[in-house]
Structure formats: C-alpha cells, structure tokens
C-alpha positions as CSV (number, residue, x, y, z in Angstrom):
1,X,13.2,3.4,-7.1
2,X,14.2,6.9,-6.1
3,X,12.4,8.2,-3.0
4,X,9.2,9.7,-4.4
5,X,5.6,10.4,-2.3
6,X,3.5,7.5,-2.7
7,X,0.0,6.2,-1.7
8,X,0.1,2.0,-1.2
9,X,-2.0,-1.0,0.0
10,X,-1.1,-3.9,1.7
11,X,-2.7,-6.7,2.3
12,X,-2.5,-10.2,4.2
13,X,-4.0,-12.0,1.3
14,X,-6.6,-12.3,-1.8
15,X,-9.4,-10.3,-1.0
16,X,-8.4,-10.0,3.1
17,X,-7.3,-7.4,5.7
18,X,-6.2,-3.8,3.5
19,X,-4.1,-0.9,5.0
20,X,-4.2,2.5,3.0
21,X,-1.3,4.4,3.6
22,X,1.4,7.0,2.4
23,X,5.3,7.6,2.2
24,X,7.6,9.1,0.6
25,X,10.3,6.1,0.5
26,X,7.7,3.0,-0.6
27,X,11.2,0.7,-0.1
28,X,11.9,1.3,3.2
29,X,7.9,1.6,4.5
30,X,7.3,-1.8,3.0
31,X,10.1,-3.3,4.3
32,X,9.1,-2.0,7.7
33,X,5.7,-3.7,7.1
34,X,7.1,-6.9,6.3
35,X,9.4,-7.4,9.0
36,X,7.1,-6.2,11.3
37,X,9.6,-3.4,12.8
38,X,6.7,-1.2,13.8
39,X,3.9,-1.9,15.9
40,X,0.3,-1.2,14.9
41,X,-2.3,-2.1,11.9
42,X,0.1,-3.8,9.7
43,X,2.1,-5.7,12.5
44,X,-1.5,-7.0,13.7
45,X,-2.9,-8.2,11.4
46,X,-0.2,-9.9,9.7
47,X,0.0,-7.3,6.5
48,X,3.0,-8.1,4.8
49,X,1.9,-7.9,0.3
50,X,2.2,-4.7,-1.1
51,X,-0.6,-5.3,-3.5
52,X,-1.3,-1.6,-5.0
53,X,0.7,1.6,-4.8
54,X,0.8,5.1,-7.3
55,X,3.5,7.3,-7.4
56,X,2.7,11.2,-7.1
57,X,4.7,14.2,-7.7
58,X,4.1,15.9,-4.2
59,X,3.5,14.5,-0.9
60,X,0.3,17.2,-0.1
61,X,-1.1,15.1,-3.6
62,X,-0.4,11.9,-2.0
63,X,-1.7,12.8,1.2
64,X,-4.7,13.9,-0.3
65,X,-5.2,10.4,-2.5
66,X,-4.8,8.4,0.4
67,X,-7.3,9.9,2.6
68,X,-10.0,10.0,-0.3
69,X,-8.9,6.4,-0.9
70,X,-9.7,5.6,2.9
71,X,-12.6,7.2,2.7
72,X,-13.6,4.8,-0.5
73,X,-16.3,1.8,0.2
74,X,-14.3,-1.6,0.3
75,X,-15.4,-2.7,-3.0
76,X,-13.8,0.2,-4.9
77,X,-10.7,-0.5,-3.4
78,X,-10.7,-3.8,-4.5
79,X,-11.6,-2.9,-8.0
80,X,-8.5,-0.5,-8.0
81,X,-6.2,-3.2,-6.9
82,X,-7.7,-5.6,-9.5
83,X,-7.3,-2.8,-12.2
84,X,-3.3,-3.4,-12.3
85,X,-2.8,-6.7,-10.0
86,X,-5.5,-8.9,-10.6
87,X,-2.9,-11.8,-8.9
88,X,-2.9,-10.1,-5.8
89,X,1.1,-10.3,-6.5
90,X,3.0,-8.8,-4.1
91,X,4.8,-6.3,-5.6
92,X,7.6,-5.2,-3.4
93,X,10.0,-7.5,-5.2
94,X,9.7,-5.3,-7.9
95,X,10.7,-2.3,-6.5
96,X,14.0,-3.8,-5.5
C-alpha cells in the first residue's frame, strides 16, 4: 500500500473500546498502535485491531471524514464497521 490519507478504526475487541483516527501512511500508524510505541488512547486501552479504514484522495477529505465520524453516535460506527468486517478481522495483515 502506497502512502495515501486515510481515516481508520481500531479496536481492542468485538464490539469494545474504538479509536477514530487519520494518516496518511495506514502501515506505519498501525504498526505504531500495535506495538504500543506511542503513548495515549490506543496504548491505554490496549487498541491493537485495525477493524475499519477508507482511503481518500486528499488529507483535508480525510480529515474532514474523521472528525464527522467522531462526531457519529456509537451505534453508527459499529454499523460501518459491520458494513465490510462483520468478523471484527483485524485487517492490518492485509495491508502488508
């Protein structure tokens, strides 16, 4: 996967703890999420499945996703993960 602007969620588990949040290298911000390499939300609460993300051409259109996504009521963001991962896979192995 070639560095592109993106809007993920991770999450600890089926229906747990989710994290909104946006890059513009998904490979190397995951990665940083699953070892734990930066302290905060993620590290805390143990947030290591990439569970969700969508690609966007720009990163002012990503940045703008993820704040409406934040913004979203819980529910709705579980529907949208459902919509494509119904598992709950984590999806990281995917993208390398």
């Amino acid at each position: 996967m070639i560095k592109q602007p993106c809007v993920y969620i991770m999450a600890n588990r089926r229906n747990g703890t989710l994290y909104v949040g946006v890059t513009s290298d998904l490979i190397k911000r995951v990665y940083e999420h699953n070892s734990d390499a930066v302290d905060g939300f993620t590290k805390a609460h143990r947030l290591h499945s990439l569970v969700w993300f969508e690609q966007h051409d720009t990163m002012e259109s990503a940045i703008l996703r993820e704040k409406a996504i934040k913004e979203w009521k819980r529910l709705w963001k579980l529907e949208l993960i459902e919509q494509t991962n119904s598992y709950w896979r984590d999806l990281y192995s995917d993208l390398i």
